[in-house]
N, C-alpha and C positions, 0 to 999 in steps of 0.2 A: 504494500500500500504506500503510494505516494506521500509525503509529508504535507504538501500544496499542490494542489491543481499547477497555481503558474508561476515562476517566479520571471519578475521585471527586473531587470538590471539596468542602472542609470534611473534618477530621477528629476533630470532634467524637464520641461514640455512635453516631447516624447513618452517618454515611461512615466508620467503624472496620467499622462494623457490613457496610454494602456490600462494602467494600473484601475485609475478611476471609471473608466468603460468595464472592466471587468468585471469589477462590482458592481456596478449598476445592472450588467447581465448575470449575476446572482454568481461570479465565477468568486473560488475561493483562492486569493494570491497574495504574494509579498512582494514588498518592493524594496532594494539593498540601492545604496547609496556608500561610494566611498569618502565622500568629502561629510565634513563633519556637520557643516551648516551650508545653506544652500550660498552661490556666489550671488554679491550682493552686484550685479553688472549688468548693465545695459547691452549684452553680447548681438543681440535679434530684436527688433524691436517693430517691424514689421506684419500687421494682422491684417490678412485677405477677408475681402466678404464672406467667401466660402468657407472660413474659419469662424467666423461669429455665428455664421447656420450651422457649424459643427456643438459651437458652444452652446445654440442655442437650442440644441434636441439634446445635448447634454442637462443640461439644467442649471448652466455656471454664466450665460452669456447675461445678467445684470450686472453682477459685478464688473465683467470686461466694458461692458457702457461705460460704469459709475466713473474707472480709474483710465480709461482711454481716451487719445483726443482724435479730433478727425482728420486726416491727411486728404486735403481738400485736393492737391494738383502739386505743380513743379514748375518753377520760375529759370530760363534756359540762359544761361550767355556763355556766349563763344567769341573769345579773344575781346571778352569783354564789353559787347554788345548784346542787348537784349533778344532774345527770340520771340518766337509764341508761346504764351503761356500752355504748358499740359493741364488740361483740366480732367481730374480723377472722377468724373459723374457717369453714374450706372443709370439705366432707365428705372422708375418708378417703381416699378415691380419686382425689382432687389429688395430687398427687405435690412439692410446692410450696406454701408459703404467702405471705404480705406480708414484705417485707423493706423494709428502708431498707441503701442504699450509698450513698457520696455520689458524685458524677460524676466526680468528677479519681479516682479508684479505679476506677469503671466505665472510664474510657477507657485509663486501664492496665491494665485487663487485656485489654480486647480492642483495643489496641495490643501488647500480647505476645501475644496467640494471632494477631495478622497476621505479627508478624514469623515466629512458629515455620513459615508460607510463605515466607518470602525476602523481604518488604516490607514497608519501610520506609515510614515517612508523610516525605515532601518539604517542611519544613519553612523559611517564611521565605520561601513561594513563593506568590506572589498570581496568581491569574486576572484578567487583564486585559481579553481580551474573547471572544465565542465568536461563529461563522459556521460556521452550517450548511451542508453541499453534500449531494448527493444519495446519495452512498456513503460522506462521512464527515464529522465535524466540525474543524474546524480553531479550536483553541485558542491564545491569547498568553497566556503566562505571562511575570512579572516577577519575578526571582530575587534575592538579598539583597547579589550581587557587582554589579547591574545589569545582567547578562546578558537579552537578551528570547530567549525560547524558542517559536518556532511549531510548537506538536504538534497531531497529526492523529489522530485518534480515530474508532473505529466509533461511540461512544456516550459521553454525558458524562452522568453523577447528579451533578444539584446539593443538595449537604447543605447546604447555605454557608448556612443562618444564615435570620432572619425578611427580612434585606435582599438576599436570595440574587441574586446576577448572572447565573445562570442562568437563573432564573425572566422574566429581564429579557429575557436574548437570548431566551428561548423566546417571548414576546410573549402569557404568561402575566398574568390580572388575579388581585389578588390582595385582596379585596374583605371589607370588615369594619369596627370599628371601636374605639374604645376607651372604657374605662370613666373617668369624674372622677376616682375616687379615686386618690391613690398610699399606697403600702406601700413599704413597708422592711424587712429581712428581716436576722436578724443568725444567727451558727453559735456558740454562745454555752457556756459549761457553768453550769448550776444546783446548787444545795447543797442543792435540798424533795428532799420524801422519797414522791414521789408513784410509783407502782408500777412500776419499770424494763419497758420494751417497747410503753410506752403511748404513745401521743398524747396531747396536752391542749389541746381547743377552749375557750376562753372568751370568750362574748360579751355586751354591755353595748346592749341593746334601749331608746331611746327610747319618750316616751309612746303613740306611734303605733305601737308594735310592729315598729317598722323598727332594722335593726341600725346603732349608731351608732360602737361599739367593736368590736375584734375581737385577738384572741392565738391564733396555733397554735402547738405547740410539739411538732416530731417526734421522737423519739429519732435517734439517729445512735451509730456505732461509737465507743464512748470512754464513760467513767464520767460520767454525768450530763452527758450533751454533748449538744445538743441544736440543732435548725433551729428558729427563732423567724420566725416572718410576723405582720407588727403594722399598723395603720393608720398613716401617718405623719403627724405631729404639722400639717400643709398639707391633709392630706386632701381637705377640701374644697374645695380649688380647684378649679374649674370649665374654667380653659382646658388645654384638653391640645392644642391647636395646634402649641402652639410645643415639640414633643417634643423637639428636639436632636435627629433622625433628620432629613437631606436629602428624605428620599423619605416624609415625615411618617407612619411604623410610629411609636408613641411607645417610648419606650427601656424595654426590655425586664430581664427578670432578667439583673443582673453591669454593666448599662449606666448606673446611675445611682449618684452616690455615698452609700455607707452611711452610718448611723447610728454615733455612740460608744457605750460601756457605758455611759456615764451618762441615758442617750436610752430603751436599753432596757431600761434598770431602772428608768426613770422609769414604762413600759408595763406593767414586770411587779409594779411600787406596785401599778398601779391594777388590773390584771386577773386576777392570780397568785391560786390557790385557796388557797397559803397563803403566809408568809413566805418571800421565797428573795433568794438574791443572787446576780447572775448574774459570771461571771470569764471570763478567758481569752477575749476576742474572737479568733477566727479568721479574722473575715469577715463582711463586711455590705454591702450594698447597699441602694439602691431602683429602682424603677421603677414603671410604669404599668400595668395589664394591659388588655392589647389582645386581639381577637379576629378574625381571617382566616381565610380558607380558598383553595384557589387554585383558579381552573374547571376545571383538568386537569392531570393529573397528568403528561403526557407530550405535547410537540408534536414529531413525526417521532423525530430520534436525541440530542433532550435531555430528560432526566426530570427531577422535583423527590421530594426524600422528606424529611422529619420537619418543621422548621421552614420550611423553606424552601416548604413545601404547605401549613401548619395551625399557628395561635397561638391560646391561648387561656388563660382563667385555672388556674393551676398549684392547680385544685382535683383532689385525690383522687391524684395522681403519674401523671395518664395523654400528659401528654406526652412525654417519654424513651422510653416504652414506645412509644407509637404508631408514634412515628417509627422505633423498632431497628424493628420489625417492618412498616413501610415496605421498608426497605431489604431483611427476610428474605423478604419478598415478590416484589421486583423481581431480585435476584441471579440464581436458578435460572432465570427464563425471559431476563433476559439471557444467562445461559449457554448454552441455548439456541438462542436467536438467533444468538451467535456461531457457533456450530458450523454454523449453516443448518439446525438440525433444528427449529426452529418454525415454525408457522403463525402465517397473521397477525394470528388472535385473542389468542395469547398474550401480547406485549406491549400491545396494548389494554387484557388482562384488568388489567394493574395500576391504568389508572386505574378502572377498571368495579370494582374490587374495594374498593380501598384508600381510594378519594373518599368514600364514603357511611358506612365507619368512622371518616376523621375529621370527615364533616360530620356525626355522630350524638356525636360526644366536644365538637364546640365548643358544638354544639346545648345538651348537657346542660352542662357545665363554666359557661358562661352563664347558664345558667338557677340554676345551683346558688348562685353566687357570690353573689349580695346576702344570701344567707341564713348563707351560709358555714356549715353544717349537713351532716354526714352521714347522709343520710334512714336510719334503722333502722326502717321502716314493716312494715304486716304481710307484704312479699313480701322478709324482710330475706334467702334466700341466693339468690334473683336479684338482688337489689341484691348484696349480694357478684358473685358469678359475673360480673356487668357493669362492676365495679369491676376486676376482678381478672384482665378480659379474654379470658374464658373463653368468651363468648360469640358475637364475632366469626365472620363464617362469611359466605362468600360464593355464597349459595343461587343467585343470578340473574350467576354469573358463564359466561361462554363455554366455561368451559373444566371445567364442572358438570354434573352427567349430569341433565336436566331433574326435580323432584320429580314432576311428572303422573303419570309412568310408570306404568302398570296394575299393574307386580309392586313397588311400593314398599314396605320394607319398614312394620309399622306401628308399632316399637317400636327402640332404638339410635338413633344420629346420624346424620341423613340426609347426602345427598349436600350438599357445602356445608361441613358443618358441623366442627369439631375435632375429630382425632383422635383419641380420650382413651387413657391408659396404663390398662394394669391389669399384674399379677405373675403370677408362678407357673406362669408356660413355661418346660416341661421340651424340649431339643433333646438329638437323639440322639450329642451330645458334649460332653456337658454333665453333670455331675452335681447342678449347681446350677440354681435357680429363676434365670428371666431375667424381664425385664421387656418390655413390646411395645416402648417407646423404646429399649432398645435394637436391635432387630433396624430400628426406624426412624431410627438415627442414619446416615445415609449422605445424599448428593445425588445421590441417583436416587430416584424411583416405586417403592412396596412393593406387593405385589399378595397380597392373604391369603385364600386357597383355604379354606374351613373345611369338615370331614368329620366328618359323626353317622356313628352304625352304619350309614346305609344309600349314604352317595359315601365312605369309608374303605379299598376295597377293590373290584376286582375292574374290570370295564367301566368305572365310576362315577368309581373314581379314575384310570384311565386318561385320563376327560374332562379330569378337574381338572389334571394333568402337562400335556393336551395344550394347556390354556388358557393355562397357565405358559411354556410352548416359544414359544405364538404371540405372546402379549403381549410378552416379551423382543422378541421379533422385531421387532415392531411399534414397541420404543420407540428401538430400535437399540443395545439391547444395556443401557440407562439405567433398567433396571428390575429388582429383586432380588423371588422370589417365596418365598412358605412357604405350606407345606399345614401348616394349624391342625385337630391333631381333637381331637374331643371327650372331654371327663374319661371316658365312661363306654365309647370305643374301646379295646378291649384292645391294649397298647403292641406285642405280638407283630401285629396285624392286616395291618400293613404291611413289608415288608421293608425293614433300614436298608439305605441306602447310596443310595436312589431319587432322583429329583430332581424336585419341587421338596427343599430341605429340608425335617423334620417339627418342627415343636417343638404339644409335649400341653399341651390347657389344665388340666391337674390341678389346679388351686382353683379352677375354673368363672368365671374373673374375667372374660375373654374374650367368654364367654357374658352375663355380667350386665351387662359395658357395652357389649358391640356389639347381641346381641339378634340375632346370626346365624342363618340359615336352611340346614339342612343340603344342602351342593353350592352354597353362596351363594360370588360372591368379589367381596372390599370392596379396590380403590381406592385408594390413601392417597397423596397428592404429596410432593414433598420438604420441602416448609413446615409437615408437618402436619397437611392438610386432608384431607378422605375426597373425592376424586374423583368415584367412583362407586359403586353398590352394585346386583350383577348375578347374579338369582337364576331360573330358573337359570345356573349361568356355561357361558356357550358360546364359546367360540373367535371367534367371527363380531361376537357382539355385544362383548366387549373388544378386538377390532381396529379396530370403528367408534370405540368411546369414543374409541379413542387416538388415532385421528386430527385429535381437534379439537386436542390439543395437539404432536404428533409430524407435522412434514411428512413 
């Protein structure tokens, strides 16, 4: 017998982030930490929309409001002339815009929404080595009394970092390499008077049109306080061999030592759009930016998620995000697993799923970097939406109702694709508009039955109940269903008290982002994804769906 279901290693965002998913999905785990208190730094301070709808089916996204500020857009000059302003604005129907939080706030809070489970992060406790067996993993841990502890595990996620030791025992390569330059990075406050909630890129292009200087400068919570990334004054030093990393990763953001105020006020002489004086150093660093990816995300009952899978340059804030949602990914189908109700596509599906979003973010973060530019080109709100991570969807995953299919729908989010919110669901105990996230905030499967005038009533909806009944059945029980009808169903058509529940799309919002087919029923997993979409819905063809992921 196992000692825990899972143990989490690293309790950075990442493994805050597993840990407190697992418990929410009733999983029983630890989470080990070798540093004694969390670091108190601004290392990521970058939060996607599509991470606040992570936070927000989590049950932790007030707090990230409360202590968050908004990252309105990015103010451009190049050789010291102004450009076009970037404007960071999502359509309406986002529910979430760009925020900046710094990471030592991010990990307190989702170190208080773990404890509000019972778990605590095991602090001062280092992983010493891990060995695999056929029905469980067997961990040493090194405790801070010098106690050694041999725990046995169904499963270990290694968060631990770009030098992760699990990645190691999994006999994971982790294959990339690094850029010449180094940067230095300070958390600084400024006195300009440049527009609160902006960014500020400035960059200094040689005769060749190649960038030779460079300044960002993000807002952060606090009155003209600000994250500064600069070239460091060595830059172009050529050997990056010699990183100070054993396992030659070169030293990454918080591993290299910072810069003084005087270093980066020397930067902000030379790059700053107008006079400023920068005060109050909080924190600074350097390092190298390095670029990895690791070939799998899983060998047998060891995983890797966020750093410990994908490095790359901290252009646009898509690392922090990747990796929380690493982890929102992997949680529910370990959950699963432990219970014995997955198949054995499920946990495959994390590497099949999760590899090809961060091999498409190192792709681009690389690509992007020499330029250091945020492309505002003519396809600028899909450059948003891809920035902002909205776009992620795992169309060719296993556990994806195929797109072929003859009755696909040709308009709404295919199978694959995110779940989108809309407002103005009316349920029949309710006198107030609800939102579709909330009826998706839970860790089970949503299943949404939608009724026109003509499956509302009678025979019709009798199907859609019956497809309700089966599907439940079929997920064993890990599945909550709603019959959605239509604004223009008169509210009396159905008798309350029926089951599934009803909630009315009375602002037709439903209608405009799903593109539902009446007697259609859409899918939705607990991560947010649209599963499937099955029209018409039959009891037979949702008991196959579910099979690919429900043993």
């Amino acid at each position: 017998m196992a000692d825990v279901e899972v143990l989490v290693v690293g309790a950075g965002p990442v493994g805050l982030t597993a840990a407190a998913e697992l418990r929410r999905h009733g999983v029983d785990c630890r989470i080990v930490d070798r540093l004694a208190v969390p670091e108190p730094y601004a290392k990521s301070i970058g939060v996607q929309p599509r991470t606040l709808e992570v936070w927000d089916d989590m049950g932790l996204v007030r707090g990230a409001l409360d202590h968050a500020v908004p990252h309105l857009g990015q103010l451009v000059f190049i050789d010291g002339k102004p450009r076009p302003r970037v404007e960071l604005t999502l359509p309406p129907e986002i529910p979430y815009p760009f925020a900046t939080l710094p990471q030592y706030a991010t990990e307190r809070l989702l170190a208080e929404h773990l404890a509000s489970f019972g778990t605590e992060v095991e602090r001062t406790t280092e992983l010493c080595s891990v060995q695999t067996r056929p029905d469980e993993v067997e961990a040493v841990l090194a405790h801070a009394d010098g106690r050694t502890e041999r725990l046995h595990a169904r499963y270990v996620v290694g968060c631990d970092g770009a030098h992760s030791l699990v990645r190691k025992a999994a006999g994971l390569t982790f294959e990339g390499g690094a850029f010449p330059q180094q940067y230095m990075i300070g958390d600084v406050e400024v006195d300009w008077n440049l527009p609160a909630g902006y960014s500020m890129r400035a960059v200094h292009l040689d005769a060749a049109g190649e960038l030779d200087d460079m300044l960002i400068c993000i807002p952060m919570p606090g009155v003209r306080r600000y994250w500064l990334s600069m070239l460091h004054p060595s830059a172009q030093v050529r050997d990056v061999a010699g990183s100070g990393a054993p396992d030659g990763i070169a030293l990454g953001l918080g591993e290299g030592p910072g810069p003084g105020l005087g270093q980066i006020q020397t930067v902000l002489d030379r790059l700053s759009p107008e006079v400023t004086t920068a005060s109050r150093l909080h924190w600074s660093s350097s390092f190298r930016t390095s670029y990895r990816l690791v070939d799998r995300y899983r060998n047998g009952r060891l995983f890797v998620a966020g750093d410990a899978a994908h490095i790359h340059p901290p252009i646009g804030g898509q690392g922090l995000n990747t990796g929380v949602q690493d982890a929102y990914n992997l949680a529910w189908k370990l959950a699963l697993a432990v219970r014995g109700l997955a198949t054995d596509d499920v946990l495959d599906s994390y590497h099949t799923e999760r590899h090809p979003v961060a091999r498409e973010v190192v792709d681009r973060t690389v690509r992007h970097a020499g330029s250091g530019l945020i492309s505002n080109g003519d396809d600028a709100e899909m450059t948003l939406r891809r920035q902002a991570q909205l776009l992620v969807a795992y169309p060719d995953s296993p556990l994806t109702q195929p797109r072929a299919a003859d009755d696909a729908p040709t308009a709404g989010p295919a199978p694959g694709d995110r779940a989108p919110d809309c407002r103005g669901l009316l349920s029949d105990l309710a006198t107030y508009p609800r939102r579709l996230f909330d009826l998706l905030r839970t860790p089970r499967h949503v299943l949404l039955l939608f009724a026109g005038t003509e499956n509302a009533s009678g025979d019709a909806a009798a199907l859609l109940e019956a497809c309700a009944a089966e599907a439940q059945r079929a997920a064993h029980g890990l599945l909550d269903a709603y019959l959605v009808t239509a604004a223009e169903v008169p509210e009396a058509t159905r008798p309350v008290g029926l089951r599934p529940p009803r909630v009315r799309d009375t602002a037709g919002e439903f209608r405009d982002a799903y593109a539902p087919r009446d007697g259609e029923a859409l899918l939705i997993r607990p991560d947010g994804y649209l599963s499937g979409r099955f029209h018409p819905a039959v009891p037979e063809h949702l008991t196959a769906h579910l099979r690919r992921t429900f043993a």
